[in-house]
C-alpha positions as CSV (number, residue, x, y, z in Angstrom):
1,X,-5.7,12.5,-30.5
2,X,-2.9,10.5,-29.7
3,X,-2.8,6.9,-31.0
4,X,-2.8,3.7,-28.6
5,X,1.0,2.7,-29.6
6,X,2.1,6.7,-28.8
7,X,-0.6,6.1,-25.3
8,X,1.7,3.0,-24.1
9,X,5.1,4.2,-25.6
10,X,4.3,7.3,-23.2
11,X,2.9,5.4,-20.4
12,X,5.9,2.7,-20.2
13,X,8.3,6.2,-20.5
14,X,6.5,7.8,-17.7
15,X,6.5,4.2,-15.8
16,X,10.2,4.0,-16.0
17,X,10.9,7.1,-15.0
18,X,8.7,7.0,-11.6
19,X,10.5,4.1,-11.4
20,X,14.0,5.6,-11.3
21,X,13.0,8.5,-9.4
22,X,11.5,6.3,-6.5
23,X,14.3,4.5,-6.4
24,X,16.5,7.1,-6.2
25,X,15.1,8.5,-3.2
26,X,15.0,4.7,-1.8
27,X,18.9,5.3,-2.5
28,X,19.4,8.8,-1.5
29,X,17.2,8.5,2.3
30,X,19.2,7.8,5.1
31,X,17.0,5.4,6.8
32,X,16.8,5.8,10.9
33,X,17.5,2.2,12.6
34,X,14.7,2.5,15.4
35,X,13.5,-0.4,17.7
36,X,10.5,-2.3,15.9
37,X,11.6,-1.1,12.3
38,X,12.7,-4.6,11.1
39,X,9.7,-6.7,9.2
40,X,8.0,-8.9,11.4
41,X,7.5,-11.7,8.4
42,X,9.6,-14.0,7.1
43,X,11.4,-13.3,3.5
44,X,8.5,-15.9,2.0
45,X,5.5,-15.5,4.3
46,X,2.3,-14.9,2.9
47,X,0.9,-11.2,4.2
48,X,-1.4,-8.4,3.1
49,X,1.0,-5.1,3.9
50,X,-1.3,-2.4,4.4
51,X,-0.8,1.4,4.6
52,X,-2.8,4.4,3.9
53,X,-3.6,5.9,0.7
54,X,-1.4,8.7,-0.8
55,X,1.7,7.1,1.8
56,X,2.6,4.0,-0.7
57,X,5.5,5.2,-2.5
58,X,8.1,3.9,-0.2
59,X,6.3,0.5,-0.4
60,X,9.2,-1.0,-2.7
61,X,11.5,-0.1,0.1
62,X,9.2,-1.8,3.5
63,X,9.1,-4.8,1.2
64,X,12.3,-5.0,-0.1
65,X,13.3,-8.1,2.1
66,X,10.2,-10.2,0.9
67,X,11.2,-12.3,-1.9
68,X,8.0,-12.1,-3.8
69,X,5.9,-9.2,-3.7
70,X,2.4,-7.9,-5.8
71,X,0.6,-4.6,-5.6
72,X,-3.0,-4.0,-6.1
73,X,-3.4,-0.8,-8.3
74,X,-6.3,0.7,-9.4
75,X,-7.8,1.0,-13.1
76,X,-7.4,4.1,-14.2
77,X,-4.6,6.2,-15.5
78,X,-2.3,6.9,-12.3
79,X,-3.0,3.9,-11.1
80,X,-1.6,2.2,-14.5
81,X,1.3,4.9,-14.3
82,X,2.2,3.4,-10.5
83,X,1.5,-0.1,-12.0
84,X,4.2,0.5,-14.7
85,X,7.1,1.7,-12.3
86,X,6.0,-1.2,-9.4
87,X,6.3,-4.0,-12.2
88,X,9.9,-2.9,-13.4
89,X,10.5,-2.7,-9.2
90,X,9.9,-6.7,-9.4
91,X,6.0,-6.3,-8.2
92,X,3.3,-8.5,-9.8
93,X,0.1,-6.4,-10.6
94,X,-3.2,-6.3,-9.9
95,X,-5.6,-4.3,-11.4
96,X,-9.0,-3.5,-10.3
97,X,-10.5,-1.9,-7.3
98,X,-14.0,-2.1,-4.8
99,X,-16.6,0.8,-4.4
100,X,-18.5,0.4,-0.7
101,X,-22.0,-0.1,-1.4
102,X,-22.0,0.2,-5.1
103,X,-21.9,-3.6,-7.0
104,X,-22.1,-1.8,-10.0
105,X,-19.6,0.6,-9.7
106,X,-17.2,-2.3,-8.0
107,X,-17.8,-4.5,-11.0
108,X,-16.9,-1.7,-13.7
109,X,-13.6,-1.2,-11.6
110,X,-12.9,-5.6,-11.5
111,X,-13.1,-5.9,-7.8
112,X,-13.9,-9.3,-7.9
113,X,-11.6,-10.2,-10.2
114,X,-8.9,-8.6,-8.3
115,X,-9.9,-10.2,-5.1
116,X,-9.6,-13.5,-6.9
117,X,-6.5,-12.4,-7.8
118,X,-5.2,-11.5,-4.5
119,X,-6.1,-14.7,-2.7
120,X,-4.6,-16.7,-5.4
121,X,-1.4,-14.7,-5.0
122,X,-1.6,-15.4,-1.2
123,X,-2.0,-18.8,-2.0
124,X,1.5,-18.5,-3.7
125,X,3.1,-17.1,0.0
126,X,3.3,-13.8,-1.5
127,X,3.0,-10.2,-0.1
128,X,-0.1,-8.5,-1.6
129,X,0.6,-4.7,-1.1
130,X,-2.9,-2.6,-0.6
131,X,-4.1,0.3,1.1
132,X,-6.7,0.5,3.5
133,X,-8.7,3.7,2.5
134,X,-12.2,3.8,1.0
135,X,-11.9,6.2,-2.2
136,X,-12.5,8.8,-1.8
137,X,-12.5,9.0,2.2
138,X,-8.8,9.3,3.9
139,X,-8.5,7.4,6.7
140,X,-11.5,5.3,7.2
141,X,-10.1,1.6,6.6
142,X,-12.5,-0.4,4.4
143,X,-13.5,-4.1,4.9
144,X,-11.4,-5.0,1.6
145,X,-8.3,-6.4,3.4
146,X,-10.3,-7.7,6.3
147,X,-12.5,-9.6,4.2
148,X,-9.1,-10.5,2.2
149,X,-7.5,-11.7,5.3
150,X,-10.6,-13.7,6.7
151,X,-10.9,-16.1,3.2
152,X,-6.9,-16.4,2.5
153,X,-5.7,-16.8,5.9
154,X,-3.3,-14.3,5.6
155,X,-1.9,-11.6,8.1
156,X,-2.3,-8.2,7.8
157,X,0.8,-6.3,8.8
158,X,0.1,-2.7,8.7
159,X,2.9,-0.3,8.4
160,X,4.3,3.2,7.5
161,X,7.3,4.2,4.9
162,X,8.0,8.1,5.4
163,X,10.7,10.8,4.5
164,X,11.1,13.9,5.9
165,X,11.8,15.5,2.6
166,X,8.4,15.4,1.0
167,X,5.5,18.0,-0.7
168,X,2.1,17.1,0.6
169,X,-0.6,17.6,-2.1
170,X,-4.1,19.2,-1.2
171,X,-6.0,16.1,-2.6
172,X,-8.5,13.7,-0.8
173,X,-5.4,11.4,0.6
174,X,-3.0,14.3,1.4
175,X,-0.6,12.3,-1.0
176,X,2.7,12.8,-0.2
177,X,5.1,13.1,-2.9
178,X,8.3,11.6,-1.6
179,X,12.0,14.0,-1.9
180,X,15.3,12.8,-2.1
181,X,18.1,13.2,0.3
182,X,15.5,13.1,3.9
183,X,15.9,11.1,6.8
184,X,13.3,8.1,6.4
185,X,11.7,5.7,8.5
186,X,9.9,1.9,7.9
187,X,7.6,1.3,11.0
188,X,5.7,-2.3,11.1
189,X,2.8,-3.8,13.2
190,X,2.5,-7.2,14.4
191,X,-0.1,-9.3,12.9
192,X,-3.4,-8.5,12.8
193,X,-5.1,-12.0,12.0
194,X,-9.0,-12.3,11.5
195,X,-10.7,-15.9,11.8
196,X,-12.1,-17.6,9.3
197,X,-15.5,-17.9,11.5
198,X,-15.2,-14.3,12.3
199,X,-18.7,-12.3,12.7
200,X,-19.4,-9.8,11.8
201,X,-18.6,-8.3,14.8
202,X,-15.2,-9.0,15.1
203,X,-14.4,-7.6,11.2
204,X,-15.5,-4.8,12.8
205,X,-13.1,-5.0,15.4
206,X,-10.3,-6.0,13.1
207,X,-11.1,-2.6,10.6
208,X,-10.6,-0.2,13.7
209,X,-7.7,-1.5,14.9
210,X,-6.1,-1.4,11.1
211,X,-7.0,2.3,11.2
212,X,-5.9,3.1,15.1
213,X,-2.6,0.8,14.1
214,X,-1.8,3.0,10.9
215,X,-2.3,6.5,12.5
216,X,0.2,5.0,15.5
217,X,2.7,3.9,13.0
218,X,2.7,7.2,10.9
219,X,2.7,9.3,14.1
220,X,5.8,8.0,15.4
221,X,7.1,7.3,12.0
222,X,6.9,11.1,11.6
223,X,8.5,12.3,14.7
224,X,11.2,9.7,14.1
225,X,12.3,11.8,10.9
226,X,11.4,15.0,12.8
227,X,8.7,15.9,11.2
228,X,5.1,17.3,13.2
229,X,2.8,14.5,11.6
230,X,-0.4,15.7,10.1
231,X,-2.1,12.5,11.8
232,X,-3.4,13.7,15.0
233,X,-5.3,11.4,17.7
């Protein structure tokens, strides 16, 4: 069994290399200009920038023109592995993630802790960068980052990164493992802000449109670069 010095050594080589790689494709895409593509923020707002699961690897490149930037990654080994390459990309971390009707389970993976964390980094006028999936179910936006959005005050801009060169995994997200050399695309919503007195009600309202508002953005994302999106109405 390998020792904990040999575990990081390999992590932080692994981390670095992601790193490259990502930004290599960043470097190599030849991004489409297309009407609503530039951010709708200012370089120093405070936002949540949402996207779906398995779609965040162009995430360093949507929030490239935001001075100040963290990413909420989960506790576990891939996430720690995207956490690695994201820090050396100029992100601050977060660690931890929530589990719909399971305290327990939520508490094990430091979902309070990480929510702290993320209003206190909104606090600062950062950009928190989350998706809106509920593991392990693609496509159904929690209540994480409406809840997020309700107590910080922030807005959520939802938005999709795609290339056209990409390998689609058969995994619960459909991740999409981003290629070099594509056409891409960076598509962004206006705000969605929720009230601080919002019922429960209009969270409601507020999750459905961040799901209906991501599947618009990917669709037309997708047939920007020419691709047949696997995101169907």
């Amino acid at each position: 069994m390998l020792s904990p010095p040999f575990l990081r050594f390999g992590r932080s080589l692994l981390g670095g290399s992601l790193k490259c790689y990502i930004s290599f494709v960043e470097a190599s895409t030849r991004w489409v200009v297309d009407e609503g593509q530039a951010p709708p923020w200012d370089g120093d707002s405070q936002l949540i920038a949402l996207t779906w699961h398995g779609r965040q690897f162009l995430g360093n490149a949507a929030l490239r023109q935001h001075s100040r930037r963290s990413l909420l990654v989960a506790p576990h080994s891939d996430g720690e592995l995207i956490g690695d390459a994201a820090r050396r990309a100029g992100f601050r971390i977060i660690s931890g993630s929530g589990a719909a009707a399971n305290p327990e389970k939520s508490l094990r993976k430091r979902g309070a802790a990480a929510f702290r964390s993320m209003i206190s980094d909104l606090d600062e006028r950062r950009a928190v960068l989350m998706t809106a999936d509920v593991p392990k179910i693609s496509r159904v936006a929690g209540q994480g980052a409406v809840k997020l959005a309700q107590l910080s005050g922030a807005p959520i801009h939802c938005f999709a990164a795609v290339t056209g060169h990409r390998y689609e995994l058969n995994n619960w997200d459909r991740t999409q493992f981003v290629l070099p050399f594509g056409r891409g695309a960076i598509l962004w919503s206006p705000a969605i802000v929720v009230s601080p007195d919002a019922s429960s009600h209009d969270l409601e309202n507020a999750r459905i449109e961040i799901e209906t508002t991501l599947d618009k953005l990917h669709r037309r994302a997708d047939a920007i670069v020419g691709i047949n999106s696997a995101i169907q109405d």
